[in-house]
N, C-alpha and C positions, 0 to 999 in steps of 0.2 A: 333514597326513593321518596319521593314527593305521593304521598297518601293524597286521595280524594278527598277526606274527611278526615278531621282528627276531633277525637272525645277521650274523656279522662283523662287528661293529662292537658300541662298547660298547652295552650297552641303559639305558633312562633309564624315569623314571613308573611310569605302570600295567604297563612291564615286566621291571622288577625288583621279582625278589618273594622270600623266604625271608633266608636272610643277619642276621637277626635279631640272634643271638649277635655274628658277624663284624662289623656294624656300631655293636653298641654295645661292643665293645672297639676297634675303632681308631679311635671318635669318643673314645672317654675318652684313648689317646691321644694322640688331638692335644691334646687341652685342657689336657693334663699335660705334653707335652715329651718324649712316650716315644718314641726314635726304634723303627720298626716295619718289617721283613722280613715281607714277603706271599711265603709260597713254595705254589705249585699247580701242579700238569700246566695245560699250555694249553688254552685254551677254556673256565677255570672260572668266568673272570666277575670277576678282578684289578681291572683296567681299570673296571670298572663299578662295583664297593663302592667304591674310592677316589673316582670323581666322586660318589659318592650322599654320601659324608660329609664330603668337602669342601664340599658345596652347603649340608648342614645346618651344620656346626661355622664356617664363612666368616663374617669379621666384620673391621671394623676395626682390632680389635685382636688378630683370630687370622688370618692372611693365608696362605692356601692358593696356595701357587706349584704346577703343574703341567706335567710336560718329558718328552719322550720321544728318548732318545739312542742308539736306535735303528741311524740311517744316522751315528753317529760312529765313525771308526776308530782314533784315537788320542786323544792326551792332550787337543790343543787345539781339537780337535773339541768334546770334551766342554764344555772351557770357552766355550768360543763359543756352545753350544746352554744350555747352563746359564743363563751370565750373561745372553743374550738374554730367555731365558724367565723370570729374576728382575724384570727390570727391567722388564719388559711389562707382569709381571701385579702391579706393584706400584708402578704410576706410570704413566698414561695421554699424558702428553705429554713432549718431548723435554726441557722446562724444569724439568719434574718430575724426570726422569732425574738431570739434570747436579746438583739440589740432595741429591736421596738418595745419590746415589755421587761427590760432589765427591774430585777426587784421584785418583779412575779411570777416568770418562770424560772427563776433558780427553785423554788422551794415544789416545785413540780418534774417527775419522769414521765415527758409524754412518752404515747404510744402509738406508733404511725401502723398503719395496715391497709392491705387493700381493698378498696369499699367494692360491695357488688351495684353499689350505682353506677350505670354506664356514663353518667354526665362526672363523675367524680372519679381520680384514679387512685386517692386514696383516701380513709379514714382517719381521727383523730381520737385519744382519750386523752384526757389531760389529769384527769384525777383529782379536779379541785376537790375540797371539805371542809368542812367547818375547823379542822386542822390545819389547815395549808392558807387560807382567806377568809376572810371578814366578808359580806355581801358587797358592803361598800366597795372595797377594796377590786372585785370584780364588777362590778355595773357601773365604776368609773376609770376602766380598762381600754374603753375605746377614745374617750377624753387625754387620756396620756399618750394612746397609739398616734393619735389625728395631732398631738403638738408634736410629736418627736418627726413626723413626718411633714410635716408643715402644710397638710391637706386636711379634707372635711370628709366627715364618714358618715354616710347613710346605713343607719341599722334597719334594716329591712325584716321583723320578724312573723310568720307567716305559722297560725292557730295561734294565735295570744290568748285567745280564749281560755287555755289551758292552766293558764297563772289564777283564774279566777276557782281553776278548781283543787287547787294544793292548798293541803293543811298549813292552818294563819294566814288564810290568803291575804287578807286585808292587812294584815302587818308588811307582809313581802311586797304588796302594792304601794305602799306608804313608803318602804325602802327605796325601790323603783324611782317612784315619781321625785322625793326629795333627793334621790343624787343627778335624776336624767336634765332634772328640771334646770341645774345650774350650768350645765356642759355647754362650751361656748363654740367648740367642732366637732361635734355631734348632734343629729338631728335622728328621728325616727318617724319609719313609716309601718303599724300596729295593723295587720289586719287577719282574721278567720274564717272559717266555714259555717261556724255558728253561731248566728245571727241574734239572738235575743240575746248569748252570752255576752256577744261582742256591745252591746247596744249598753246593756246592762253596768259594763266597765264605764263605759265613756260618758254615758248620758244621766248617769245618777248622783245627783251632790252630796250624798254621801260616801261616793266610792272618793278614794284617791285620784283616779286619773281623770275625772270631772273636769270638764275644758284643758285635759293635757294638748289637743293640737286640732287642725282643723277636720271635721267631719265631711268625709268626701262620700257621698251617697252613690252607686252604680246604678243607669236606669238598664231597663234592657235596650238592646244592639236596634236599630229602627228597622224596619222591612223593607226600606230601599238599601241599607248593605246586605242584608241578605239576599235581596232577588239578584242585587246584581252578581255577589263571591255564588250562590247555589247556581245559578244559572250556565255560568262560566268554569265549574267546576265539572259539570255536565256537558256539558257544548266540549269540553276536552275530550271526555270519555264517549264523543259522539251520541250524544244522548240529548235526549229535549224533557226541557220539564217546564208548564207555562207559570206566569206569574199567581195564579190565581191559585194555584195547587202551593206554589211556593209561598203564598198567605198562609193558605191554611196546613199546612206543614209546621211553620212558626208556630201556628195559633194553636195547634193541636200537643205543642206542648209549651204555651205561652212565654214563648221566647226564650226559653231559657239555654242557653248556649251550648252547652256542652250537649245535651238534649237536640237542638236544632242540627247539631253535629250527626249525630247519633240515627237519628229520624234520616237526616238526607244521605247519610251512608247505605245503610239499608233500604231506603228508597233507590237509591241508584243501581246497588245488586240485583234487587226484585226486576229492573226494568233493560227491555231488548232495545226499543226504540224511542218511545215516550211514554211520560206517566202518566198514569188515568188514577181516579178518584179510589178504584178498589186496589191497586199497587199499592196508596198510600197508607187506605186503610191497613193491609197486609206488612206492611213495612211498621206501623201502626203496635197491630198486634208483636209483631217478631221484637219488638224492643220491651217491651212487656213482660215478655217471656223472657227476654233475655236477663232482665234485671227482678224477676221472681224471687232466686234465691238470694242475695242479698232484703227484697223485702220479708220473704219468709223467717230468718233471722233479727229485723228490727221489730217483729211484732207474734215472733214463738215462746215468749215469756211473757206476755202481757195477760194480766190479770181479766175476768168476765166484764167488770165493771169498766176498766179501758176500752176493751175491745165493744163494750156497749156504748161508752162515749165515740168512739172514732164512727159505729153506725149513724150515732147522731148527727156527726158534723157532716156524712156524706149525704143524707138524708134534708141537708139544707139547713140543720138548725146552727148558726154561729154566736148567737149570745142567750142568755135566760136560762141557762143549766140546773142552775137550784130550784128553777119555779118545781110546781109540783108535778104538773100537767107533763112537761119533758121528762123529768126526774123518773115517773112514771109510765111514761110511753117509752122511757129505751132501759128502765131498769138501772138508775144510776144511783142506786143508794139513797141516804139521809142526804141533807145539803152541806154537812161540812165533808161530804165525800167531793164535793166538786172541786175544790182550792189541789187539794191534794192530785185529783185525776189530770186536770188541768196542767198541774206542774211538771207530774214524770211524763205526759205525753209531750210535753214540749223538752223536754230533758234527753227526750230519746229523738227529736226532730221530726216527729211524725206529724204534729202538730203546730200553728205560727199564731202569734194575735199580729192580726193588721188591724187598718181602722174598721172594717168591715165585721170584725170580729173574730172569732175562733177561724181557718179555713186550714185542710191540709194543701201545703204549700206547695210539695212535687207532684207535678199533674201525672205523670207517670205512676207513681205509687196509687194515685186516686184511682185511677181506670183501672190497676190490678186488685187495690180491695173491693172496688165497686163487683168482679170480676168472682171474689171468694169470699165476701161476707153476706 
């Protein structure tokens, strides 16, 4: 069934559209060995250019591995989700396995099952530990796969973010970077959901992976693909929507993809024949609502003094938190309460520093606290 709109989830076909630029540099590349940091606010569509160019650049001799480590807590987490997803998507039967990685999985009993992902038909444990492999020994698992195979492998690993929050992170980073760094048929492409984390790995010369590959920034999608995919996605469902309404559509949730998904889904339910400015508002409110309880959960623990910082920033103020005058107008404590408010509101996503200063980032989240606070 070909959905009118797709949100949450990556989008595939006739619904990925613009990305033009972004997909002809991270297909060049892969084909070159470039390893490649995707850094974006979430919801820009990550997840979705990586499968678009893996599907074209995939080949026998160019082998696109894909891993999301996500629900990993620590070190050997990673390796267990890693190694699994090497060996899956680069050998179809168990007989296969044991020939690409002779010498690493003898001292392992995988366990195959059926995954409830409908993209996947079955699951993997492998059971690494600190008993069975060395770090090493597994983060230079895809360098021995990619010679015995005489091809190149792209590790494609999706929330990297999550190595930056396991106990001895910065040792396991240092692990990382001094075995990926010498791999001559492997290359990686690093990217998450969240954005200061992700920024934070890459961009800081103290961290380990400090210029580990090129930094490839996502802008948002332009408004001529959207007028053209929203317009034509309507004109199917014999529906009219004009350009000026499909602006401010975009702009009512500042492009942000998943979101612009989302907004024109529900706009097109709401509408018999064509859309008027109070459908949109309408459509507006209903995504609002719809994503309530998830906000109700990212901000039902927060402390008086966050939730007095988050009035601040909706209130317009984005930089000068310690002075006294703000400090005092939203009730934010002494001033070394700032560094601190500061950190777990961005910790929890609620919060972004751009150049402009403090702003909350998901305009959706903004018009529902605007809404309850």
């Amino acid at each position: 069934m070909d959905k009118p709109f797709i949100f949450g989830v990556p989008v595939e076909d006739s619904h990925f559209i613009g990305r033009e630029d972004e997909i002809k540099r991270l297909s060049a590349n892969f084909k070159y060995g470039v390893n490649t940091i995707l850094i974006s606010p979430r919801r820009w569509g990550k997840t979705s250019l990586v499968n678009k160019v893996a599907a074209a650049v995939g080949s026998k001799k160019l082998v696109v591995v894909k891993t999301d480590v996500f629900s990993c807590r620590d070190e050997y987490d990673f390796y267990n989700v890693f190694s699994a997803a090497l060996l899956k998507q680069t050998a179809s039967k168990m007989e296969e396995w044991k020939d690409l990685a002779k010498g690493f999985i003898e001292r392992l009993t995988p366990k195959l099952s059926l995954s409830p992902d409908p993209v996947s038909d079955y699951s993997v444990s492998l059971g690494i530990s600190p008993k069975t492999h060395t770090p090493e020994e597994v983060l230079n698992l895809p360098e021995e796969i990619a010679k015995r195979k005489g091809c190149h492998i792209i590790m494609c690993i999706d929330e990297f973010q999550q190595v930056g929050e396991f106990p001895n992170s910065l040792n396991i980073q240092k692990r990382m970077r001094t075995v990926w760094q010498h791999q001559q048929n492997v290359s990686y492409c690093l990217y998450g959901s969240k954005m200061h984390m992700m920024t934070n790995l890459f961009q800081k010369k103290s961290y380990p992976f400090y210029k580990f590959g090129e930094m490839l920034y996502l802008k948002p999608i332009p408004l001529k693909d959207w007028t053209a995919y929203i317009s034509s996605r309507f004109e199917r469902e014999k529906k009219r929507i004009s350009d000026s309404l499909i602006q401010k559509l975009c702009e009512n949730v500042e492009y942000q993809s998943s979101y612009v998904q989302q907004l024109a889904y529900s706009t097109l339910l709401l509408t018999k024949k064509t859309v008027t400015d109070e459908i949109l508002n309408q459509a507006m409110e209903d995504i609002v609502d719809q994503n309530s309880g998830i906000f109700i959960e990212q901000i039902e623990s927060l402390t008086t003094y966050q939730m007095n910082f988050l009035r601040a920033v909706l209130a317009g103020v984005n930089r000068g938190f310690g002075e006294k005058a703000v400090r005092d107008n939203y009730d934010l404590g002494v001033p070394s309460n700032i560094t601190r408010l500061k950190k777990s509101l961005i910790d929890k996503e609620l919060v972004e520093i751009t150049e402009n200063g403090i702003i909350i980032g998901d305009p959706v989240l903004r018009v529902w606290l605007k809404k309850v606070l």
